[in-house]
C-alpha positions as a Markdown table, in Angstrom:
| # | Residue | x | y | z |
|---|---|---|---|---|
| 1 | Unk | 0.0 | 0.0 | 0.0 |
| 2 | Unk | 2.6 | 2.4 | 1.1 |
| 3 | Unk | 4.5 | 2.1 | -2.7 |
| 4 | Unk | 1.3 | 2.5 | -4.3 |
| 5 | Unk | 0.1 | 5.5 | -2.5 |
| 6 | Unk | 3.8 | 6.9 | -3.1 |
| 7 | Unk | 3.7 | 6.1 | -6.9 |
| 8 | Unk | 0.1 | 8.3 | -6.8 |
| 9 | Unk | 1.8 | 11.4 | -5.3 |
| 10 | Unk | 4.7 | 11.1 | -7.9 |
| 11 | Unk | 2.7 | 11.0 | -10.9 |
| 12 | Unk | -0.2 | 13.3 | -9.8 |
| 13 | Unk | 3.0 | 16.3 | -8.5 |
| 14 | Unk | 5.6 | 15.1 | -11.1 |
| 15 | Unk | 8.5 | 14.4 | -8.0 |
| 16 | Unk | 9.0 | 11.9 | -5.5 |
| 17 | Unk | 7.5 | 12.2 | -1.5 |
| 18 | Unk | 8.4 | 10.7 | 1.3 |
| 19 | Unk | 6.0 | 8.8 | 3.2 |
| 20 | Unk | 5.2 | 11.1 | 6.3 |
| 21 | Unk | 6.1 | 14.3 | 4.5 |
| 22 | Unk | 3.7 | 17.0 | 5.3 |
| 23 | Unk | 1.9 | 17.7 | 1.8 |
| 24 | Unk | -0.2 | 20.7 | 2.6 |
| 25 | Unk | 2.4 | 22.5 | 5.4 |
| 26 | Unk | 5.3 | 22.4 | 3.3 |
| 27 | Unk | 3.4 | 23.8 | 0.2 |
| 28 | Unk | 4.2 | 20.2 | -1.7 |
| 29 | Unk | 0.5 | 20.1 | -2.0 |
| 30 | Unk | -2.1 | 23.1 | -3.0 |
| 31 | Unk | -5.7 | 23.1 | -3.3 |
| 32 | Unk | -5.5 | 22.4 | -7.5 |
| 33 | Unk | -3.2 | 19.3 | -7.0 |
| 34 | Unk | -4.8 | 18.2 | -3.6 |
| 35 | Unk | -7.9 | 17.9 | -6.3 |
| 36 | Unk | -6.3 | 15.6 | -8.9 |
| 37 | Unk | -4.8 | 13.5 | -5.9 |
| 38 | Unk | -8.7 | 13.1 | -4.7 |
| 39 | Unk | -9.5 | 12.1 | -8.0 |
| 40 | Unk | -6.7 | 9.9 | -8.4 |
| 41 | Unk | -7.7 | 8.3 | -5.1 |
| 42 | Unk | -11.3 | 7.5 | -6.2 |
| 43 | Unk | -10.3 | 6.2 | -9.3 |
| 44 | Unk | -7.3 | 3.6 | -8.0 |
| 45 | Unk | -9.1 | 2.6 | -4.3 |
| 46 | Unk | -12.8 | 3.5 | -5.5 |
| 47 | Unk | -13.4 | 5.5 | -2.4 |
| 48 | Unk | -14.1 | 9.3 | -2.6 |
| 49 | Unk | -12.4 | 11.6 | 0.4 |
| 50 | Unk | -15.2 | 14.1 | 1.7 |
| 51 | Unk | -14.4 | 18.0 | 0.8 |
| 52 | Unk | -14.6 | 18.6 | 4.5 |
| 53 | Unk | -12.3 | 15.9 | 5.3 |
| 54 | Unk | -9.4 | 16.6 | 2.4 |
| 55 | Unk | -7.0 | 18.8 | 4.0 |
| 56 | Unk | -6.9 | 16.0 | 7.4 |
| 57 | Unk | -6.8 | 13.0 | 5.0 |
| 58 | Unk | -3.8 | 14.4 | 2.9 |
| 59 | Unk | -1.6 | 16.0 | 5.7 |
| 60 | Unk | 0.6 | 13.5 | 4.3 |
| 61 | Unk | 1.2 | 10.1 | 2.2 |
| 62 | Unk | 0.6 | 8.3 | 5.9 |
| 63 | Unk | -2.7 | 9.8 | 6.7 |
| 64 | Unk | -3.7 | 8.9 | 3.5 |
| 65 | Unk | -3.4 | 5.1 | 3.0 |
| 66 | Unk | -4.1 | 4.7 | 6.4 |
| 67 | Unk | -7.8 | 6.4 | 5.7 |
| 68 | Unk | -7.5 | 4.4 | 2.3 |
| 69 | Unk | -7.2 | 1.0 | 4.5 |
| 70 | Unk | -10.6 | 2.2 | 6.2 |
| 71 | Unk | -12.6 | 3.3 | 4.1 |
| 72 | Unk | -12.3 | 0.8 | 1.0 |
């Protein structure tokens, strides 16, 4: 899961994360890209993050797969 969720972030931002990087603090991730990774998301898992949950489900790779893992 972890090299999946990784390979997501590289294609969606066009470089390489780290898996507990903070996305939206460091400015890695902005609200036009934090789109295309939800979208990415529902496509690959088939599970669609809540607008009012986005920013706290892609503080980084981490939070991410781990919400992945419950909710699909």
């Amino acid at each position: 899961m972890e090299q999946k969720i990784l390979d997501l972030f590289e294609n969606v931002l066009s470089r390489k994360v780290e898996f507990n990087d903070e996305l939206i603090e460091s400015g890695i991730l902005d609200s036009i890209t934090a789109v295309d990774v939800v979208l990415e998301v529902q496509a690959e898992f088939g599970c669609m993050i809540p607008p009012t949950d986005v920013a706290t489900v892609l503080k980084t790779p981490a939070t991410l797969a781990g919400w992945i893992e419950e909710n699909a």
